[in-house]
PAROMI-235388 format. One line per 8 residues: number of its first residue (from 1); their letters; for each residue y negated, x negated, z negated of C-alpha. Coordinates in steps of 0.25 Angstrom, whole numbers, plus 5000, padded with zeros to 4 digits. Example, Ala and Ser with C-alpha at 12.3 -4.5 7.8 and 13.67 -1.06 7.14 Angstrom:
# PAROMI-235388
1) AS) 5018 4951 4969 ~ 5004 4945 4971
***
This chain:
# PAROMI-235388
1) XXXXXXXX) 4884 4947 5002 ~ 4890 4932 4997 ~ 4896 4935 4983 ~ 4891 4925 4971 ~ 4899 4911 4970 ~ 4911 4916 4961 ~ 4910 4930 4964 ~ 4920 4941 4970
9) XXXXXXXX) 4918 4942 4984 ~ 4913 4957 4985 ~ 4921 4966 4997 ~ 4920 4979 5000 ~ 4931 4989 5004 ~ 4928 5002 5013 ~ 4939 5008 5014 ~ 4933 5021 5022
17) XXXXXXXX) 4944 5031 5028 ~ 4957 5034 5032 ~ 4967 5021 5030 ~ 4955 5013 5026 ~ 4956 5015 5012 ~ 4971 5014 5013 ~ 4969 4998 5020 ~ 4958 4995 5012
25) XXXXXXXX) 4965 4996 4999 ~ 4977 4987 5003 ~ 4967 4977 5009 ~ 4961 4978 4995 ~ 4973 4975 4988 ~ 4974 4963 4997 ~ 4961 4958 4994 ~ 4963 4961 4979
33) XXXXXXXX) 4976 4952 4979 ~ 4971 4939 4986 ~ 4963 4935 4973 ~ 4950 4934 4980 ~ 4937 4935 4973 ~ 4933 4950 4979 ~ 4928 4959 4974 ~ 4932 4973 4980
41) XXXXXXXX) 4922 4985 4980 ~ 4924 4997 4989 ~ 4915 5006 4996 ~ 4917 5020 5005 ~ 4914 5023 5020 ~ 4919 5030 5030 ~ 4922 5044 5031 ~ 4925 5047 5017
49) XXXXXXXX) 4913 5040 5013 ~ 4903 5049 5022 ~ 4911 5060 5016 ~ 4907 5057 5002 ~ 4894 5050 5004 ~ 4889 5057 5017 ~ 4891 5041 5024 ~ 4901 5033 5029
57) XXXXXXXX) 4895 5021 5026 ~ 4888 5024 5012 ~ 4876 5015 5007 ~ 4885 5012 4994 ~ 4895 5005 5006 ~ 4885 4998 5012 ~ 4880 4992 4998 ~ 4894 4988 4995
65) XXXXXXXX) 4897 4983 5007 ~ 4884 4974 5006 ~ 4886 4969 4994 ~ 4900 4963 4998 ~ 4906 4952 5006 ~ 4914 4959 5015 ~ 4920 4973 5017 ~ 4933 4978 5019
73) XXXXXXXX) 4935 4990 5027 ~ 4945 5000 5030 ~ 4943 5011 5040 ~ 4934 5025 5041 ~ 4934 5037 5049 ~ 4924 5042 5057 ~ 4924 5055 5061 ~ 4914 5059 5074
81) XXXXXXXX) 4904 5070 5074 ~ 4901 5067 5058 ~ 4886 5070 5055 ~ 4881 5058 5049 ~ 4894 5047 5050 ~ 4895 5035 5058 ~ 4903 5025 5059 ~ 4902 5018 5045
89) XXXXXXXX) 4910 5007 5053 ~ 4897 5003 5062 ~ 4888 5006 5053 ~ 4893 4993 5043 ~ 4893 4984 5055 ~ 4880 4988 5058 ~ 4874 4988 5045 ~ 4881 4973 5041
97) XXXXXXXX) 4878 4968 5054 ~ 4895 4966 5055 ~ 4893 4961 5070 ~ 4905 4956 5071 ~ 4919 4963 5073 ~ 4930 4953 5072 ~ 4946 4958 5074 ~ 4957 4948 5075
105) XXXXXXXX) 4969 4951 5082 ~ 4980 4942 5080 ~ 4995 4944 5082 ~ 5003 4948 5072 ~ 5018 4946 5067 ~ 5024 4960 5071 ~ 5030 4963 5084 ~ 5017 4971 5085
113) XXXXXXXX) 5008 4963 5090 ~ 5007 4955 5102 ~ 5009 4937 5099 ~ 4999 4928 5103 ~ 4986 4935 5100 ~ 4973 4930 5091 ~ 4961 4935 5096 ~ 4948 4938 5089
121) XXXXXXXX) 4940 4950 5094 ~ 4924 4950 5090 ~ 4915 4961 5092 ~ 4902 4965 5090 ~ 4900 4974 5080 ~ 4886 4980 5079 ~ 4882 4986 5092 ~ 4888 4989 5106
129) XXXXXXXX) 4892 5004 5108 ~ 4893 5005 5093 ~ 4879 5004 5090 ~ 4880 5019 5088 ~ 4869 5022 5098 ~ 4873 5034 5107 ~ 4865 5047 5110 ~ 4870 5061 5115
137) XXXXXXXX) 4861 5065 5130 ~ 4865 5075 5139 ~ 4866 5086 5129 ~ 4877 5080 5124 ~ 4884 5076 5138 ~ 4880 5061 5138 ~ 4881 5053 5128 ~ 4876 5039 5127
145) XXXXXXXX) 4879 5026 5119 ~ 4872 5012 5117 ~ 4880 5000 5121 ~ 4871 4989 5112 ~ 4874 4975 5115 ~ 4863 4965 5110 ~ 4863 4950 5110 ~ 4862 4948 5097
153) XXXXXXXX) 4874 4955 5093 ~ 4881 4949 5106 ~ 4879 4934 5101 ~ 4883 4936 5088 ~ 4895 4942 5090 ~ 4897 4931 5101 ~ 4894 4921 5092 ~ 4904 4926 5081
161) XXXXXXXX) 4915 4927 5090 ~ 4913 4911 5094 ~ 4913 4907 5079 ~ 4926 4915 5077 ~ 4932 4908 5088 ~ 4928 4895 5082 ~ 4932 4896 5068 ~ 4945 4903 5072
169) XXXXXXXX) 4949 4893 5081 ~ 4949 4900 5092 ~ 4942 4895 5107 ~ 4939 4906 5115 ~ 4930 4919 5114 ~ 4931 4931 5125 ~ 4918 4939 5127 ~ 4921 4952 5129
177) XXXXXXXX) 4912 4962 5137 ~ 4909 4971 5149 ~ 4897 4964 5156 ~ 4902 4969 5169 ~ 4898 4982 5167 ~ 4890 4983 5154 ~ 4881 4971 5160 ~ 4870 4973 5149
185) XXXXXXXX) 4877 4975 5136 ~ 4890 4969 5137 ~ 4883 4958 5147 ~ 4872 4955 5134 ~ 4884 4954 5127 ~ 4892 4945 5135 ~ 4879 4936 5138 ~ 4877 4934 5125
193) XXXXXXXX) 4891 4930 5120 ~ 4890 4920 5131 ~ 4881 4914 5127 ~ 4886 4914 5112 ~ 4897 4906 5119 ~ 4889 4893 5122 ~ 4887 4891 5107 ~ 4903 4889 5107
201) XXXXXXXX) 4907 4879 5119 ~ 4919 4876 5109 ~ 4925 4892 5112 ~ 4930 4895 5125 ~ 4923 4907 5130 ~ 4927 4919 5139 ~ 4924 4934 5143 ~ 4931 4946 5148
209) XXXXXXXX) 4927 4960 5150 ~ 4931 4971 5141 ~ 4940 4977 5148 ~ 4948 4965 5153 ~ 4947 4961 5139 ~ 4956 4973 5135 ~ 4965 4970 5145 ~ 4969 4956 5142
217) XXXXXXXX) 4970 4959 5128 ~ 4982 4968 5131 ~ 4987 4957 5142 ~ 4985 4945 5136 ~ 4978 4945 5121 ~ 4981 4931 5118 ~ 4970 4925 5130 ~ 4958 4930 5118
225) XXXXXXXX) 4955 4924 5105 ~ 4940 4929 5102 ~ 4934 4941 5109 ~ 4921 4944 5106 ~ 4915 4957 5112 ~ 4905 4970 5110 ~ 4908 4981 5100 ~ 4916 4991 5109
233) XXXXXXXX) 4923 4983 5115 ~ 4927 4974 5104 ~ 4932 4986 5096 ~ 4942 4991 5107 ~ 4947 4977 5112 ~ 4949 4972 5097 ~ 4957 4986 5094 ~ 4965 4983 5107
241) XXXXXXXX) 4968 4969 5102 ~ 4972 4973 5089 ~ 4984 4983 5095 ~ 4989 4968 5099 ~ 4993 4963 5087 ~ 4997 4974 5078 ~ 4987 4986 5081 ~ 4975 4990 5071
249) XXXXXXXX) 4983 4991 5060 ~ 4980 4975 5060 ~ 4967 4974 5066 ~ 4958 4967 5056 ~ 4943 4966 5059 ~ 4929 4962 5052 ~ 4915 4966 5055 ~ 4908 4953 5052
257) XXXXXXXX) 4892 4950 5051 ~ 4887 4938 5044 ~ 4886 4942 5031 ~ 4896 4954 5031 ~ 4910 4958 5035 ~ 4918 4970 5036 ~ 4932 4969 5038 ~ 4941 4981 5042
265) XXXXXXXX) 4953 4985 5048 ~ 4951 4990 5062 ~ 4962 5003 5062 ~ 4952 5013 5058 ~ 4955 5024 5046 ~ 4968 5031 5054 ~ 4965 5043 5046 ~ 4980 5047 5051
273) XXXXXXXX) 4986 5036 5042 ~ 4978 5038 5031 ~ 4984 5040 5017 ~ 4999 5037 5024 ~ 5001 5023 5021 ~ 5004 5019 5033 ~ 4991 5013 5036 ~ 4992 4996 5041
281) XXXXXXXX) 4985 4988 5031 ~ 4984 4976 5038 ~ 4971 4977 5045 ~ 4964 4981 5033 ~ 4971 4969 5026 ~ 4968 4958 5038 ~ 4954 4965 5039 ~ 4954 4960 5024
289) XXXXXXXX) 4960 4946 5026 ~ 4946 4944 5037 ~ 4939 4949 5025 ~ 4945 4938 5016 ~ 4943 4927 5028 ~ 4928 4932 5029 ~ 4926 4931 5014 ~ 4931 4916 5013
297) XXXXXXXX) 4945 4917 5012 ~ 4952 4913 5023 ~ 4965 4906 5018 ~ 4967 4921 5010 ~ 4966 4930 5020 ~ 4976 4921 5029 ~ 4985 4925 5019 ~ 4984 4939 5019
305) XXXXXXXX) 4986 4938 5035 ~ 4998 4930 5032 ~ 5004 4940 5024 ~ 5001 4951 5033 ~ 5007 4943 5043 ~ 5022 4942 5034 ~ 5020 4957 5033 ~ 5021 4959 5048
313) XXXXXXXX) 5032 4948 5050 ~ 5039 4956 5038 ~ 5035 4972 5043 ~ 5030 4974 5030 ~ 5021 4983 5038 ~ 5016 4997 5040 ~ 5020 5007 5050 ~ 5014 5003 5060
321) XXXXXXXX) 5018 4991 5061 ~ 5033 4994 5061 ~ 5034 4994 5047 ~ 5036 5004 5036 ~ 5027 5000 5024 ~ 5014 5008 5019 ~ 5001 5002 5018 ~ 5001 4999 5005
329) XXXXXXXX) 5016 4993 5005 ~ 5010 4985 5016 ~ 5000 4979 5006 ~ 5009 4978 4995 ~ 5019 4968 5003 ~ 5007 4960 5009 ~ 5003 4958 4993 ~ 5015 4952 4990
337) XXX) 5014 4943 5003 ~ 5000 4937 4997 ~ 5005 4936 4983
***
């Protein structure tokens, strides 16, 4: 949805379960003090939501999400063997087409993280073993699920990698896959990307199997810029890679389409941590500074990455990350860096 020329810029919050509402509400107070023309309206999912709506993704979500620019999204729990939940997750990806998952993982300030690194890992985002297609056999002995790959999805995702490499500034995208052994899927997969590749002679092009992938990233992450790969695979590597530069409580990431963006931490809802304040806000708050950057504001959320930055230079930081502050503390002292 494009607001109205003068209007607020509609973004809706989903603060699910577990430390999501806890992020959510400092990303919220970061948004609120940018002096940005949003206008912030909140929705429920998750597993409180199916709790009081009998869905984790309500109708009245979806509407609200819908009729916004962007959503900001905090984390849910999903509990298995519930009749009548899924993965609310998915299910927006799948029903905003958001074919695209984008993670950054950049070093950080803080002894934490490893120097040298700035890759960009892109998956696809709709299909894959997460299509959600499996079936029981074998009274319950075998059980079978559908790996989808299509070309479609494949280009697509291909040719968004290629156009982030080139309006970032970067020169050389890395195909990830398994065509050795999964020559059908992963090979439609990687034939296509190729040849997405030939539309961009300017951006150096290479590939690399799964596996190997997940070894070199330990050994030597700084070899990689943009990695673009299928949906399992993409999550595990880009979760691998954030451990890099300062863990999940950093890791930033957004479910792009191309009329629709969901940008969420990548942590999870850490039921454990919930309500003891010891939650990291910053993915949440740099999952919020993409949200700012997508809705045409790039200048401002450079800022709020700049501040976050002097808050790891100065250990103004949570538990663990060395420091001793809460979540909200954490906020607070970020504020006073954007005033």
């Amino acid at each position: 949805m494009s607001a109205a020329p003068g209007s607020p810029i509609r973004i809706c919050l989903l603060p699910g379960d577990g430390i999501g509402p806890e992020v959510i509400e400092q990303s919220a107070r970061v948004l609120e003090a940018l002096a940005l023309p949003l206008d912030l309206v909140t929705a429920e999912i998750g597993f409180g939501a199916y709790q009081k709506t009998g869905s984790p993704l309500p109708e009245a979500t979806l509407a609200a999400i819908r009729s916004s620019k962007a959503a900001l999204f905090g984390a849910v729990t999903t509990p298995p063997d519930l009749p009548g939940y899924f993965s609310p997750v998915i299910r927006m990806r799948q029903a905003f087409d958001l074919y695209a998952n984008l993670r950054p993982c950049r070093s950080i300030p803080h002894p934490i993280s490893r120097p040298g690194i700035d890759l960009v890992i892109l998956r696809e985002n709709t299909e894959d073993l997460y299509a959600g297609i499996e079936r029981v056999e074998a009274g319950g002995d075998r059980a079978i699920g559908e790996m989808i790959i299509t070309r479609r999805a494949s280009e697509r995702i291909a040719r968004k990698a290629y156009q982030v490499a080139r309006d970032s500034g970067y020169h050389k995208v890395t195909l990830v896959h398994k065509a050795n052994v999964l020559r059908e899927t992963c090979g439609l997969f990687r034939r296509a990307a190729l040849a997405v590749a030939e539309e961009f002679p300017d951006i150096a092009t290479g590939e690399m199997l799964v596996d190997s992938c997940a070894m070199e990233l330990v050994r030597d992450p700084g070899q990689f810029q943009v990695l673009v790969t299928t949906n399992m695979f993409g999550d595990i590597l880009s979760d691998e890679a954030s451990m890099l530069v300062g863990g999940l409580g950093m890791a930033c990431s957004g479910n792009i389409g191309d009329g629709m963006a969901i940008f969420e931490p990548v942590h999870g809802s850490a039921p454990k941590l919930a309500g003891t304040g010891k939650a990291n806000p910053f993915a949440a708050i740099l999952s919020a500074a993409m949200l700012v950057e997508y809705i045409g504001f790039p200048e401002t959320a450079g800022r709020i990455r700049g501040a976050v930055d002097a808050l790891l230079v100065s250990n103004q930081v949570t538990e663990d990350l060395g420091g001793a502050l809460s979540t909200r503390q954490v906020t607070d002292c970020l504020l006073e860096r954007l005033a």
